[in-house]
N, C-alpha and C positions, 0 to 999 in steps of 0.2 A: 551416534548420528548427530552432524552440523547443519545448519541451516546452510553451511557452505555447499555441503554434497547434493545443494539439491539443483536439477536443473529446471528454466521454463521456460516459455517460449514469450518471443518477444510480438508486436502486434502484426510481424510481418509473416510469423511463424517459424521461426528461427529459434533454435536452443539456447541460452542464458544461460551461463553456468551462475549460481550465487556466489562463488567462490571470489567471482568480479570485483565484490564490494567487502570485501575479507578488509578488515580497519576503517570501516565508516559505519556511523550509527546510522540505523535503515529504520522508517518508517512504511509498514509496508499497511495499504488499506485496501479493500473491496468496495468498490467506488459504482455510481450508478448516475445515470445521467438525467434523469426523467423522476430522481426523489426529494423528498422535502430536504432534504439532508446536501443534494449537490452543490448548493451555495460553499462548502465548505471547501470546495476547488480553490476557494478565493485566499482562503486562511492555510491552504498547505502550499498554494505556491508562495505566499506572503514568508513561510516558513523557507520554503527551500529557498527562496532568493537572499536569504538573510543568511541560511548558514551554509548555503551547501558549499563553500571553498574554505570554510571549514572541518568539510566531512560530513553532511549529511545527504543524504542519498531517498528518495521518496519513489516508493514502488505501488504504481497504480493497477491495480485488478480490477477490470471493470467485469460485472456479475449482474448477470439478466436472473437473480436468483428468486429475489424477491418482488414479487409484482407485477415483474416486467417490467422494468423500469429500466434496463439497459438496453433496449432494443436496437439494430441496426449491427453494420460491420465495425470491426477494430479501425476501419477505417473513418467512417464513420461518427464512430466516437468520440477518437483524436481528434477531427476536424471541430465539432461541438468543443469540447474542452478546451483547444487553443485558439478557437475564434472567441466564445463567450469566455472564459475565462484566463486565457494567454499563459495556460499550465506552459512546461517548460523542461519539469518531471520526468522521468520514466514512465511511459504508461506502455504496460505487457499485454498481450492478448488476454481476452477475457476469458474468464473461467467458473466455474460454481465451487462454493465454499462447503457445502454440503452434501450429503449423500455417496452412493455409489461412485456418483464420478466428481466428485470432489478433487480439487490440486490437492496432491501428495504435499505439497508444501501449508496450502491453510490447515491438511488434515495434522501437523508436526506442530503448526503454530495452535492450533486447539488442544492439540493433546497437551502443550507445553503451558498454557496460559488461559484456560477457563470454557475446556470446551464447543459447545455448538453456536454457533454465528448466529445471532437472533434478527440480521439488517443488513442494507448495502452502510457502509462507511465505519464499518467495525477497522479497529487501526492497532495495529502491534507495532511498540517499539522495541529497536532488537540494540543491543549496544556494540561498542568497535569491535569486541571478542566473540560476537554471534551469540550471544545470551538473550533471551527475550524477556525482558524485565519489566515491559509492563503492555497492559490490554486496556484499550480506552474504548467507552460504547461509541454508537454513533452519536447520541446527543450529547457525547463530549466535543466541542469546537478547538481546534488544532490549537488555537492561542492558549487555550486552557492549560497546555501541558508544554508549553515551549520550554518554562524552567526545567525540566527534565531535559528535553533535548538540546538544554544548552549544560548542564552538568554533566551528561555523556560526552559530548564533544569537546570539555575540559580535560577528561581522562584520557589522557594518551598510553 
């Protein structure tokens, strides 16, 4: 099993194959709009306008998992996100990272990298060959780990 094989929908409801982004490092996170933690929209678009023509690719899961704190449509969301914070991102239809109906894809990224999702803005970095090499909390802030994300997109 790849992270390539997996598919998900996008916020219009449309299948995504991951196969899409097969040689770019991916950032993928479970994002919420209404938590202490959203300011950090600021720091992963800051991230993706810096490398993404380099190859990074940042995959948003918005997740009403915890608190409620994603409330409203994918559409909805989107609009929040690129009015207050002018994301630019992928952002996929939302999903929950836990339980019986958990995405098949966070249930691969937990089982690969530390388990059960404790919050919105848990963030898996995957590198260009689809390896998931590292899991950062939410009270880690994107700038905190950009050197990683700039030494994956060194490896060609």
């Amino acid at each position: 099993m790849s992270i390539y094989d997996f598919k998900v929908k996008n916020r219009e409801g449309e299948d995504v194959s991951l196969n899409k982004y097969r040689g770019k490092v991916l950032l993928i996170v479970n994002t919420a709009t209404g938590c202490g933690f959203t300011p950090q929209y600021e720091g992963l678009e800051k991230l993706y306008k810096k490398y993404h023509e380099q190859g990074l690719e940042i995959l948003d899961f918005p997740c009403d998992q915890f608190g409620h704190q994603a409330p409203g449509s994918d559409e909805e969301i989107h609009q929040f996100c690129t009015l207050k914070y002018n994301t630019t991102f992928d952002q996929l239809a939302k999903v929950e990272v836990n339980g019986d109906k958990a995405e098949p894809l966070f249930n691969y990224l937990k089982k690969e990298k530390g388990g059960f999702i404790k919050w919105n803005f848990t963030k898996f970095l995957v590198s260009r060959d689809g390896k998931i090499v590292a899991r950062f909390s939410p009270m880690t802030k994107p700038e905190k780990f950009e050197n990683k994300i700039k030494k994956l997109l060194e490896e060609k």
